[in-house]
C-alpha positions as CSV (number, residue, x, y, z in Angstrom):
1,X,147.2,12.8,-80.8
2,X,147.8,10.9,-77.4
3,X,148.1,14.7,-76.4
4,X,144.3,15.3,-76.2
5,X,143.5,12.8,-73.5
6,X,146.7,14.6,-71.6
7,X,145.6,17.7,-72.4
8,X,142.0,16.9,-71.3
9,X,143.3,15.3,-67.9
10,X,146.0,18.1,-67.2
11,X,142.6,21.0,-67.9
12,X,140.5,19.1,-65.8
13,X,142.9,18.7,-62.9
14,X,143.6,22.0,-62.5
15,X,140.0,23.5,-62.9
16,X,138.6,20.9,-60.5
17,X,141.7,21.9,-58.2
18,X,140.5,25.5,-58.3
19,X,136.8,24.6,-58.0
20,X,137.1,22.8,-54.9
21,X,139.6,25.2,-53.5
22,X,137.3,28.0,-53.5
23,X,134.8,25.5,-50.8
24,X,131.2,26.3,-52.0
25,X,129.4,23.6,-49.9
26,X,127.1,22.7,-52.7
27,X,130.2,22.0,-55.7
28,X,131.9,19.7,-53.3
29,X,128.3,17.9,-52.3
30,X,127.3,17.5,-56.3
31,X,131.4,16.3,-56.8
32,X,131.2,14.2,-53.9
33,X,127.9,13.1,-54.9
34,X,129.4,11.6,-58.8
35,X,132.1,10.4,-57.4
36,X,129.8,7.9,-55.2
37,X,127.1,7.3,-58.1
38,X,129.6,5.5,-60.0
39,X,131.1,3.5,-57.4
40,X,130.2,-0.1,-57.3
41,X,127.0,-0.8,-56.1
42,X,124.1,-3.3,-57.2
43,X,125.3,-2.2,-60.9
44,X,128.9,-2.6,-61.4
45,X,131.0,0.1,-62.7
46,X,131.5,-1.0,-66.4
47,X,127.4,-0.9,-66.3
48,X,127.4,2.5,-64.7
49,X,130.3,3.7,-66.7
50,X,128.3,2.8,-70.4
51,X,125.0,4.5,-68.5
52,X,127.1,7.6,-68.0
53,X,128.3,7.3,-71.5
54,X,125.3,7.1,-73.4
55,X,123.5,9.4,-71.1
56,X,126.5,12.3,-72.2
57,X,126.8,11.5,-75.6
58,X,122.7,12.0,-75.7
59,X,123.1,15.4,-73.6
60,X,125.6,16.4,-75.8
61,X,128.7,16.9,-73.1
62,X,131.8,16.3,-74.7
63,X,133.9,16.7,-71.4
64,X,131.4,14.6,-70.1
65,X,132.0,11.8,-73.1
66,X,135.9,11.8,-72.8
67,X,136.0,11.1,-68.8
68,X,133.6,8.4,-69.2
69,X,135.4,7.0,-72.2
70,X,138.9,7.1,-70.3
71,X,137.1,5.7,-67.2
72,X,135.5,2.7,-69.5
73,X,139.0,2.3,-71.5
74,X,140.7,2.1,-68.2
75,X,137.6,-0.7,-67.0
76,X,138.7,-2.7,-70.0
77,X,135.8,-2.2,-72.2
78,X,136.4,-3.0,-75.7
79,X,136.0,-0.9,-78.5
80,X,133.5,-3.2,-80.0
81,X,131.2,-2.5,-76.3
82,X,132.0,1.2,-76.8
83,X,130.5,1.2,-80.1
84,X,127.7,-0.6,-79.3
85,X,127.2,2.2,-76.7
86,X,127.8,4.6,-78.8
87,X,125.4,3.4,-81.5
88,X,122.7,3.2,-78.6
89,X,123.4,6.7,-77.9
90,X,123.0,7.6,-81.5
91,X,119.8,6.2,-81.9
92,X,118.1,7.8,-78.7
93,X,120.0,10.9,-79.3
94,X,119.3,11.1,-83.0
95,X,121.6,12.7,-85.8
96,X,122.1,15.5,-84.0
97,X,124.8,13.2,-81.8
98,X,126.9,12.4,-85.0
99,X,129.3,15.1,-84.1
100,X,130.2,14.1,-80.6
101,X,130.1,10.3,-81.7
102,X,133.5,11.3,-84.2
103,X,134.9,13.1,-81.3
104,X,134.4,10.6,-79.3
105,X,135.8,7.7,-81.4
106,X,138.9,10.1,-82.1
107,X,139.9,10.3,-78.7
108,X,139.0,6.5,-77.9
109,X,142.0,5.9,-80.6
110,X,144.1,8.7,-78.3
111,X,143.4,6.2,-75.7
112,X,144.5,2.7,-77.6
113,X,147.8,4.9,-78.5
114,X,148.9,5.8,-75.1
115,X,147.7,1.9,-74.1
């Protein structure tokens, strides 16, 4: 199953590739702009990185869930932190997050295989 995070990176790779290839001012402004909202600042990036997390799982964006799970896995946040999160995001997002919150606990054990 450590295929689904590959899978997920490889898709998003190429599609960003494209995206930015094609040089609409405004895409590259709004990627430039995420990349520097999560870059350490008076918050550090675990912080920002669980603010992203819960603020996806609540909008419902399971792209959105998996990068900022890989990004927290790879900012050593525990599993323990990421449920924590998660059970945060649960509670402001209501039932209706149940779904994304298996998804997204499936793929954080794609990301404890692959290490």
């Amino acid at each position: 199953m450590a295929d689904q995070v590959q899978e997920f990176n490889d898709y998003r790779a190429k599609m960003n590739e494209k995206l930015l290839a094609d040089n609409n001012k405004i895409i590259k402004r709004i990627f430039n702009l995420d990349t520097n909202a999560y870059a350490e600042g008076a918050l550090d990036v675990k912080t920002k990185e669980f603010l992203g997390l819960v603020a996806s799982t609540v909008l419902r964006c399971d792209d959105c869930i998996k990068y900022h799970l890989e990004t927290s896995f790879k900012e050593g946040i525990t599993k323990e932190e990421m449920m924590e999160a998660m059970g945060i995001a649960t509670l402001v997002g209501g039932t209706i997050v149940i779904p994304h919150l298996r998804r997204a606990y499936e793929f954080w054990e794609n990301l404890e295989e692959q290490g």
